[in-house]
C-alpha positions in Angstrom: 0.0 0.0 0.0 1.3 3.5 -1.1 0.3 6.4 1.4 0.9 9.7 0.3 3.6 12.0 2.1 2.3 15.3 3.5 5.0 18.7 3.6 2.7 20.5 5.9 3.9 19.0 9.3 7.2 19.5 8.3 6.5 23.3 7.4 4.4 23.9 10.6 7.7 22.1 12.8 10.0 24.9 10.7 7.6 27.8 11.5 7.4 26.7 15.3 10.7 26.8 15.4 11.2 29.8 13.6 9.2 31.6 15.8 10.4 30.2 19.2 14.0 31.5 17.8 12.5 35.0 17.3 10.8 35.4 20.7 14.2 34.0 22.1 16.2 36.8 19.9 13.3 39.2 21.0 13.2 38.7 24.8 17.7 38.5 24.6 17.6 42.1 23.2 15.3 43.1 25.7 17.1 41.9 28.8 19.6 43.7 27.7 18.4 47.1 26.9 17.2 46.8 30.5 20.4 45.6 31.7 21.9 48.9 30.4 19.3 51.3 31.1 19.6 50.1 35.2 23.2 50.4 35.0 22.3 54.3 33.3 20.6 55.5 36.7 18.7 57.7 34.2 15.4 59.1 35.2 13.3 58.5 32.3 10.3 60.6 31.4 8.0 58.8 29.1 4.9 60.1 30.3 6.0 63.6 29.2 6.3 62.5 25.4 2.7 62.3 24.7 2.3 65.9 24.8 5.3 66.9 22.0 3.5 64.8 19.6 -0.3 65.6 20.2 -2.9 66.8 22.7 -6.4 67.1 23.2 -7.4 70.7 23.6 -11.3 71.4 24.3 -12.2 68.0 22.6 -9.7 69.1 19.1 -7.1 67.5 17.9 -3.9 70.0 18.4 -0.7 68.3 17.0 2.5 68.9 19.0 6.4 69.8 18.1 7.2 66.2 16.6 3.9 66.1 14.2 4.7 69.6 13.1 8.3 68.8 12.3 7.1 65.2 10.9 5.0 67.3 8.3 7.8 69.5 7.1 9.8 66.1 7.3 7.1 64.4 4.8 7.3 67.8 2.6 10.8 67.6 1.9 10.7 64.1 1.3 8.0 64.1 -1.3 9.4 67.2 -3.3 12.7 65.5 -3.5 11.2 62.1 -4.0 9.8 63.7 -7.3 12.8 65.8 -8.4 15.5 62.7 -7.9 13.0 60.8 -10.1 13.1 63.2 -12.6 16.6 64.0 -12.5 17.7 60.0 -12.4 16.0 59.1 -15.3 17.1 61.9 -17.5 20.5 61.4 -16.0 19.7 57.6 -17.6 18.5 58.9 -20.7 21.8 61.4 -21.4 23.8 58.4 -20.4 22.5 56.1 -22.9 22.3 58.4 -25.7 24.4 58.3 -28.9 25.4 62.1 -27.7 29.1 61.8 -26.3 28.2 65.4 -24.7 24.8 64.0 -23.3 27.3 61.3 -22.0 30.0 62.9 -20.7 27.7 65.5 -18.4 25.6 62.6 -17.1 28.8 60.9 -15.8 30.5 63.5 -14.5 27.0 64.5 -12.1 27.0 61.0 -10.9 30.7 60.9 -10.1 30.5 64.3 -8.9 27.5 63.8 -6.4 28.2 59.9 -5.6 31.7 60.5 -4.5 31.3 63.6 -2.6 29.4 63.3 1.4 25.4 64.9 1.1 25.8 67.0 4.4 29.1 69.2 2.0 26.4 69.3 -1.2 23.7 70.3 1.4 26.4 72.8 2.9 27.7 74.1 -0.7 24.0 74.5 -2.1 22.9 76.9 0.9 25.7 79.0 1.5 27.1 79.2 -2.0 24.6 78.4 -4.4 21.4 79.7 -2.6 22.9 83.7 -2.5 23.2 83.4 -6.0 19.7 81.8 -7.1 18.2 83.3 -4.1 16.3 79.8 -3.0 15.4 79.7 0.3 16.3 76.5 3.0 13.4 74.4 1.6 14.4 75.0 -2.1 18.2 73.9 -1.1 17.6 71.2 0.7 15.1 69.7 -1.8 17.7 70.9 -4.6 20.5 69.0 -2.8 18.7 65.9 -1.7 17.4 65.7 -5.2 20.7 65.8 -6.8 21.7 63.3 -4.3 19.6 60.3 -4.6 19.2 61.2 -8.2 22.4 60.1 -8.6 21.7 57.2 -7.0 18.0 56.4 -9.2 20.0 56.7 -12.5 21.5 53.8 -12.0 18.9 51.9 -11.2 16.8 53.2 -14.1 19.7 52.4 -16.2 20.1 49.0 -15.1 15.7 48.5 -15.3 16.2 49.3 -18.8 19.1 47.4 -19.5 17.2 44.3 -18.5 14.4 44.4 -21.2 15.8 42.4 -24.2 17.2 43.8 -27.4 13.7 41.9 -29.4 11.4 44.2 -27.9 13.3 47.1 -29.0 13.3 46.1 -32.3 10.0 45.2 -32.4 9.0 48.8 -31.4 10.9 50.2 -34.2 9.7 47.5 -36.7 6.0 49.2 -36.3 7.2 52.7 -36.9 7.8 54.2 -33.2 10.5 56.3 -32.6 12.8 56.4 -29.4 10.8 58.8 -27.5 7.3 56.5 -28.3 9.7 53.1 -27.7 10.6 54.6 -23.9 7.4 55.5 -23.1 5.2 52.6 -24.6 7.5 49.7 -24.6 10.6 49.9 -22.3 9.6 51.6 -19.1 6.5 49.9 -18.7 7.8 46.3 -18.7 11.1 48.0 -16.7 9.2 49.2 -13.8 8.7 45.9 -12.7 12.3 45.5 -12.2 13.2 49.1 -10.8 10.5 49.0 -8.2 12.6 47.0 -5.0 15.7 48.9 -5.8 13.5 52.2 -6.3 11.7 51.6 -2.5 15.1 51.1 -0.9 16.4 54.4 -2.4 13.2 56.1 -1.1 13.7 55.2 2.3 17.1 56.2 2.4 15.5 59.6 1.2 13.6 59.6 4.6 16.3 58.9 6.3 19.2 61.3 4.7 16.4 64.3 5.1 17.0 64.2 8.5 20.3 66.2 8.1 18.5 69.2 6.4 18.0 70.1 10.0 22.1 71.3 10.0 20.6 74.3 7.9 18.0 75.3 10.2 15.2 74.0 8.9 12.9 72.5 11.3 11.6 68.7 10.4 11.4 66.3 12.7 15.0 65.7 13.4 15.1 69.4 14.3 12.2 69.6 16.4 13.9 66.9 18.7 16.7 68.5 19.3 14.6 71.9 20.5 12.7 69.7 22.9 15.5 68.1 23.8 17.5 71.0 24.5 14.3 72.1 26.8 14.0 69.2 28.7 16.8 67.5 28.7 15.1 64.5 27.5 17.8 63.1 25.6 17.0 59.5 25.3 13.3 59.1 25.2 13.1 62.0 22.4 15.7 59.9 19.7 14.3 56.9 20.6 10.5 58.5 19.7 12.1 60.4 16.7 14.0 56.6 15.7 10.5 54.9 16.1 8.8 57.7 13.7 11.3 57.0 11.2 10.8 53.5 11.7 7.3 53.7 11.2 7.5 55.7 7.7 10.2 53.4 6.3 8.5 50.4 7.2 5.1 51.8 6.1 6.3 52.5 2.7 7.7 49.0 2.3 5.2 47.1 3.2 2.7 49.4 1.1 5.2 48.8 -2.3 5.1 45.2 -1.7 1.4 45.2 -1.3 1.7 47.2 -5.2 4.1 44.5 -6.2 1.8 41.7 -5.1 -1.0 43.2 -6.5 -3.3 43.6 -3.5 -3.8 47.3 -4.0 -5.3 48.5 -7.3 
């Protein structure tokens, strides 16, 4: 008699385990983050943090210092979001273009801005830059985180487009569509698919590099913390509600692109 072998036992033993190994990891890291905070003899305030991110002022909604900065944090971010797009994949387009110029100009930006640290360009676009232009601290820190992850999203739109096979460019031109119409019909559509993952982990390094538009005064979240915490003294429990904030944006945005990429949100 032949009986039929089942995986699922097998796969519900492996998650078991798997998960006793994460609570084990899990309760390990917190023993010792209270190991070191009773060695600190620090006198943590936790119940004062509520108030800098919201309160309840004759039954309305009032946001506090963290929400306010988180806004001007979420600003930044989407402007640049959209300019380092725009800036990557023309940086692509110049350097696959039969222009040695167009060629030459893209490479040197990406050298230029990938080899150089983003707190100098943020540093050389306000104080030398901006008094020319006359841009203000939003436009130059948008301008130099743009310029910055731009950099950075060339290369993967270079490398999306890359990936779609030499057929379906000819194809494109065999029906009479030039290479503005093949871009935009044929090659980014089916290169998307590739760029997204790469094009997620860039944008949450953008959330996380904006927080150093706060050395020009500008006041996002970052910013706001250190006010507070300049105030109150509230060193640790104001970077580790700033970290979780962070946290909660990165992971947000992850988890929401790889719902996109699944399909589950139309």
């Amino acid at each position: 008699m032949i009986t039929k072998y089942s995986a699922k036992p097998v796969k519900d033993d492996l998650k078991a385990k798997d998960a006793i190994k994460f609570l084990a990891v899990c309760g390990l890291l917190v023993w010792f983050m209270f190991s070191g905070v009773n060695k600190l003899n620090y006198n943590w305030q936790w119940y004062r943090i509520p108030r800098f991110i919201f309160t309840f002022v004759d039954g309305s909604f009032v946001s506090g210092p963290l929400i306010k900065g988180l806004w001007v944090t979420l600003k930044i971010t989407a402007a640049s979001l959209l300019f380092s797009s725009i800036f990557g994949l023309v940086t692509t387009l110049f350097r696959l273009s039969d222009s040695f110029a167009a060629r030459t100009l893209a490479r040197s930006y990406m050298e230029l801005v990938r080899n150089t640290p983003l707190l100098v360009q943020i540093f050389f676009i306000y104080f030398v830059i901006s008094p020319i232009l006359g841009f203000g601290r939003f436009t130059s820190a948008v301008l130099a985180l743009s310029l910055f992850e731009g950099a950075y999203a060339s290369e993967i739109f270079r490398a999306g487009i890359l990936s779609i096979h030499q057929e379906q460019w000819e194809a494109a031109y065999s029906i009479g569509l030039n290479r503005w119409d093949t871009y935009r019909h044929v090659i980014l559509p089916q290169a998307i698919r590739h760029m997204l993952p790469p094009l997620v982990s860039q944008a949450v390094s953008l959330i996380k590099d904006s927080a150093l538009v706060s050395t020009i005064a500008i006041y996002d979240l970052t910013m706001k913390g250190e006010q507070i915490i300049a105030d109150t003294y509230m060193v640790f429990e104001l970077w580790f509600t700033i970290a979780a904030i962070y946290l909660i944006m990165t992971v947000t945005l992850s988890v929401v692109v790889s719902m996109l990429e699944k399909g589950e949100v139309k």
